[in-house]
N, C-alpha and C positions, 0 to 999 in steps of 0.2 A: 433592334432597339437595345439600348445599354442596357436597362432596368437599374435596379435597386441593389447593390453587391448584399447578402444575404451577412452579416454578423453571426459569427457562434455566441448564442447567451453564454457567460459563465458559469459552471458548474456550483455548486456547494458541497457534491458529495466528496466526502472525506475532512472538510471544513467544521462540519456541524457533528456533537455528537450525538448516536440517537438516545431517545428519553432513556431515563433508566426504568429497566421491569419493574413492577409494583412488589414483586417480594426484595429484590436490594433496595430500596425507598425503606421496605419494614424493619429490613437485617440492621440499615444505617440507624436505626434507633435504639438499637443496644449502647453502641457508640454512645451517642450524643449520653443516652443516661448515665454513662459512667462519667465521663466530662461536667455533666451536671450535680451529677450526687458529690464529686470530687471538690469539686466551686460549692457547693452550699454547707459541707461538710466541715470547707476552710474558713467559712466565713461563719459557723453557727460554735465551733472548737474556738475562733480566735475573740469575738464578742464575751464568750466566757472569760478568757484570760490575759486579752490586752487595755490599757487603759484606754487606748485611743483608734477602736478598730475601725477599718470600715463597715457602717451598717447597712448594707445593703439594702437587709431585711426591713428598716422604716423606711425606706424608698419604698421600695415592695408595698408595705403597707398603706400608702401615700395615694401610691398608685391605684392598687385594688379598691379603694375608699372612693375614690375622685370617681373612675372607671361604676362602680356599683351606681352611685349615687347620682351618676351623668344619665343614666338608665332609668332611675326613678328609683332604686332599689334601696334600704337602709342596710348597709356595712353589718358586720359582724362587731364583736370588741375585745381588746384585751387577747388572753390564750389562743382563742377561737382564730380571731382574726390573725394573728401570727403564723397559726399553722396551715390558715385556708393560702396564705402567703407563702407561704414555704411552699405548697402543694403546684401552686402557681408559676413559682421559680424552675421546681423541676423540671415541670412542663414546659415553660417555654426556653428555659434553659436547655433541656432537653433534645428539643426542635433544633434549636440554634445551630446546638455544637453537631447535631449528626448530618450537618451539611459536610465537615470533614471524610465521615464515611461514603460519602456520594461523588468523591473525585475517583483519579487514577492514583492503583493502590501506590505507585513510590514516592509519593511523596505527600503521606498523609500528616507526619510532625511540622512541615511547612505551612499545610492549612490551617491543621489544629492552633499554632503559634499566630498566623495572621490574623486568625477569627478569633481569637484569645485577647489578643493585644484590641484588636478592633472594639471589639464586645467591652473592654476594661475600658478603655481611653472613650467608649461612649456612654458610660455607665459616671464618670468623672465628670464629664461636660454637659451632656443629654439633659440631667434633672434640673438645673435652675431654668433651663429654657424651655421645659414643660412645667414649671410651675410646683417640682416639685419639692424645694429649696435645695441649699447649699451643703451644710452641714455635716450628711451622713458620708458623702464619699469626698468629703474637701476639708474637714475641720482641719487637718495638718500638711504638711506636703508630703509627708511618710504613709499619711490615710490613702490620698492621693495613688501613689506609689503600690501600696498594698494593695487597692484595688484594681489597677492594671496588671502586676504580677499575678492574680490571685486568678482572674479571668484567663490569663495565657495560663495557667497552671492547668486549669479546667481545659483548654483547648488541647493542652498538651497529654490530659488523661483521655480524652476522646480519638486522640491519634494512636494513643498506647494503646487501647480498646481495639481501635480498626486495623491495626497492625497485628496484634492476635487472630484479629477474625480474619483477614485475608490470610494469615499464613495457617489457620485452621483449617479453610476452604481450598487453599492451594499450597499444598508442601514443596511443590518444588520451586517457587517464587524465591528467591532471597533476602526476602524480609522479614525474617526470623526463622527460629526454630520449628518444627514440627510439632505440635503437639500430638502425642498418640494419649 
């Protein structure tokens, strides 16, 4: 009897990467905070001294407001709420950018730059289609502008971060110098 010719399933090993250990998941979070502290830094320094900055930060607030009170909860106000908003930013800005430190270490300016740009271009578009007006990252084309720059800057300080730390962890990689 003929039977049945037997097919090789196809493999996946070497296709797929395995998870990452849960201590590189933690180390990728220094990263992403420097990328974040970098973006809230730009954006809390240029509100002070441009006439037409992007504000992020009343998105933020916008947000946190809608979010608390979707809950059932009553918002904070004023300073408070400002800074429970910043606190907020880090955080999940934080998260975001140390998705950079979680690739392959050569080509971490690439990621930091794509999730930079990513993150800014949806930080411009994102908020009138959540409701949460126009305004704060659209008043000019230059606000605009500044808020995509400002986001790939922050990507780009989380790839400078992870590029430290990989060449901390491993000296003889070619991605920088040693640190002793």
């Amino acid at each position: 009897m003929g039977g049945n010719p037997v097919r090789a399933v196809p493999s996946l090993e070497g296709m797929i990467e395995p998870a990452a250990p849960p201590r590189i998941v933690f180390r990728a979070l220094g990263p992403g905070l420097v990328g974040a502290a970098a973006l809230t830094l730009v954006h809390e320094s240029a509100r002070r001294v441009l006439k037409h900055p992007p504000r992020m930060d009343v998105l933020g607030m916008r947000s946190l407001e809608k979010g608390i009170r979707f809950f059932g909860g009553e918002p904070a106000k004023g300073r408070q709420l400002h800074r429970q908003t910043l606190a907020g930013d880090l955080l999940s800005n934080g998260l975001f950018f140390s998705l950079v430190a979680l690739g392959r270490p050569k080509r971490p300016y690439l990621r930091g730059a794509t999730l930079g740009l990513l993150a800014g271009l949806g930080a411009v578009v994102l908020p009138p289609k959540l409701g949460l007006g126009r305004k704060p990252s659209q008043a000019r084309p230059s606000t605009s502008l500044l808020t995509v720059a400002w986001y790939t800057l922050g990507g780009l300080a989380a790839a400078r971060a992870t590029r430290k730390l990989v060449a901390r962890r491993q000296p003889e990689l070619p991605l920088g110098r040693p640190l002793h």
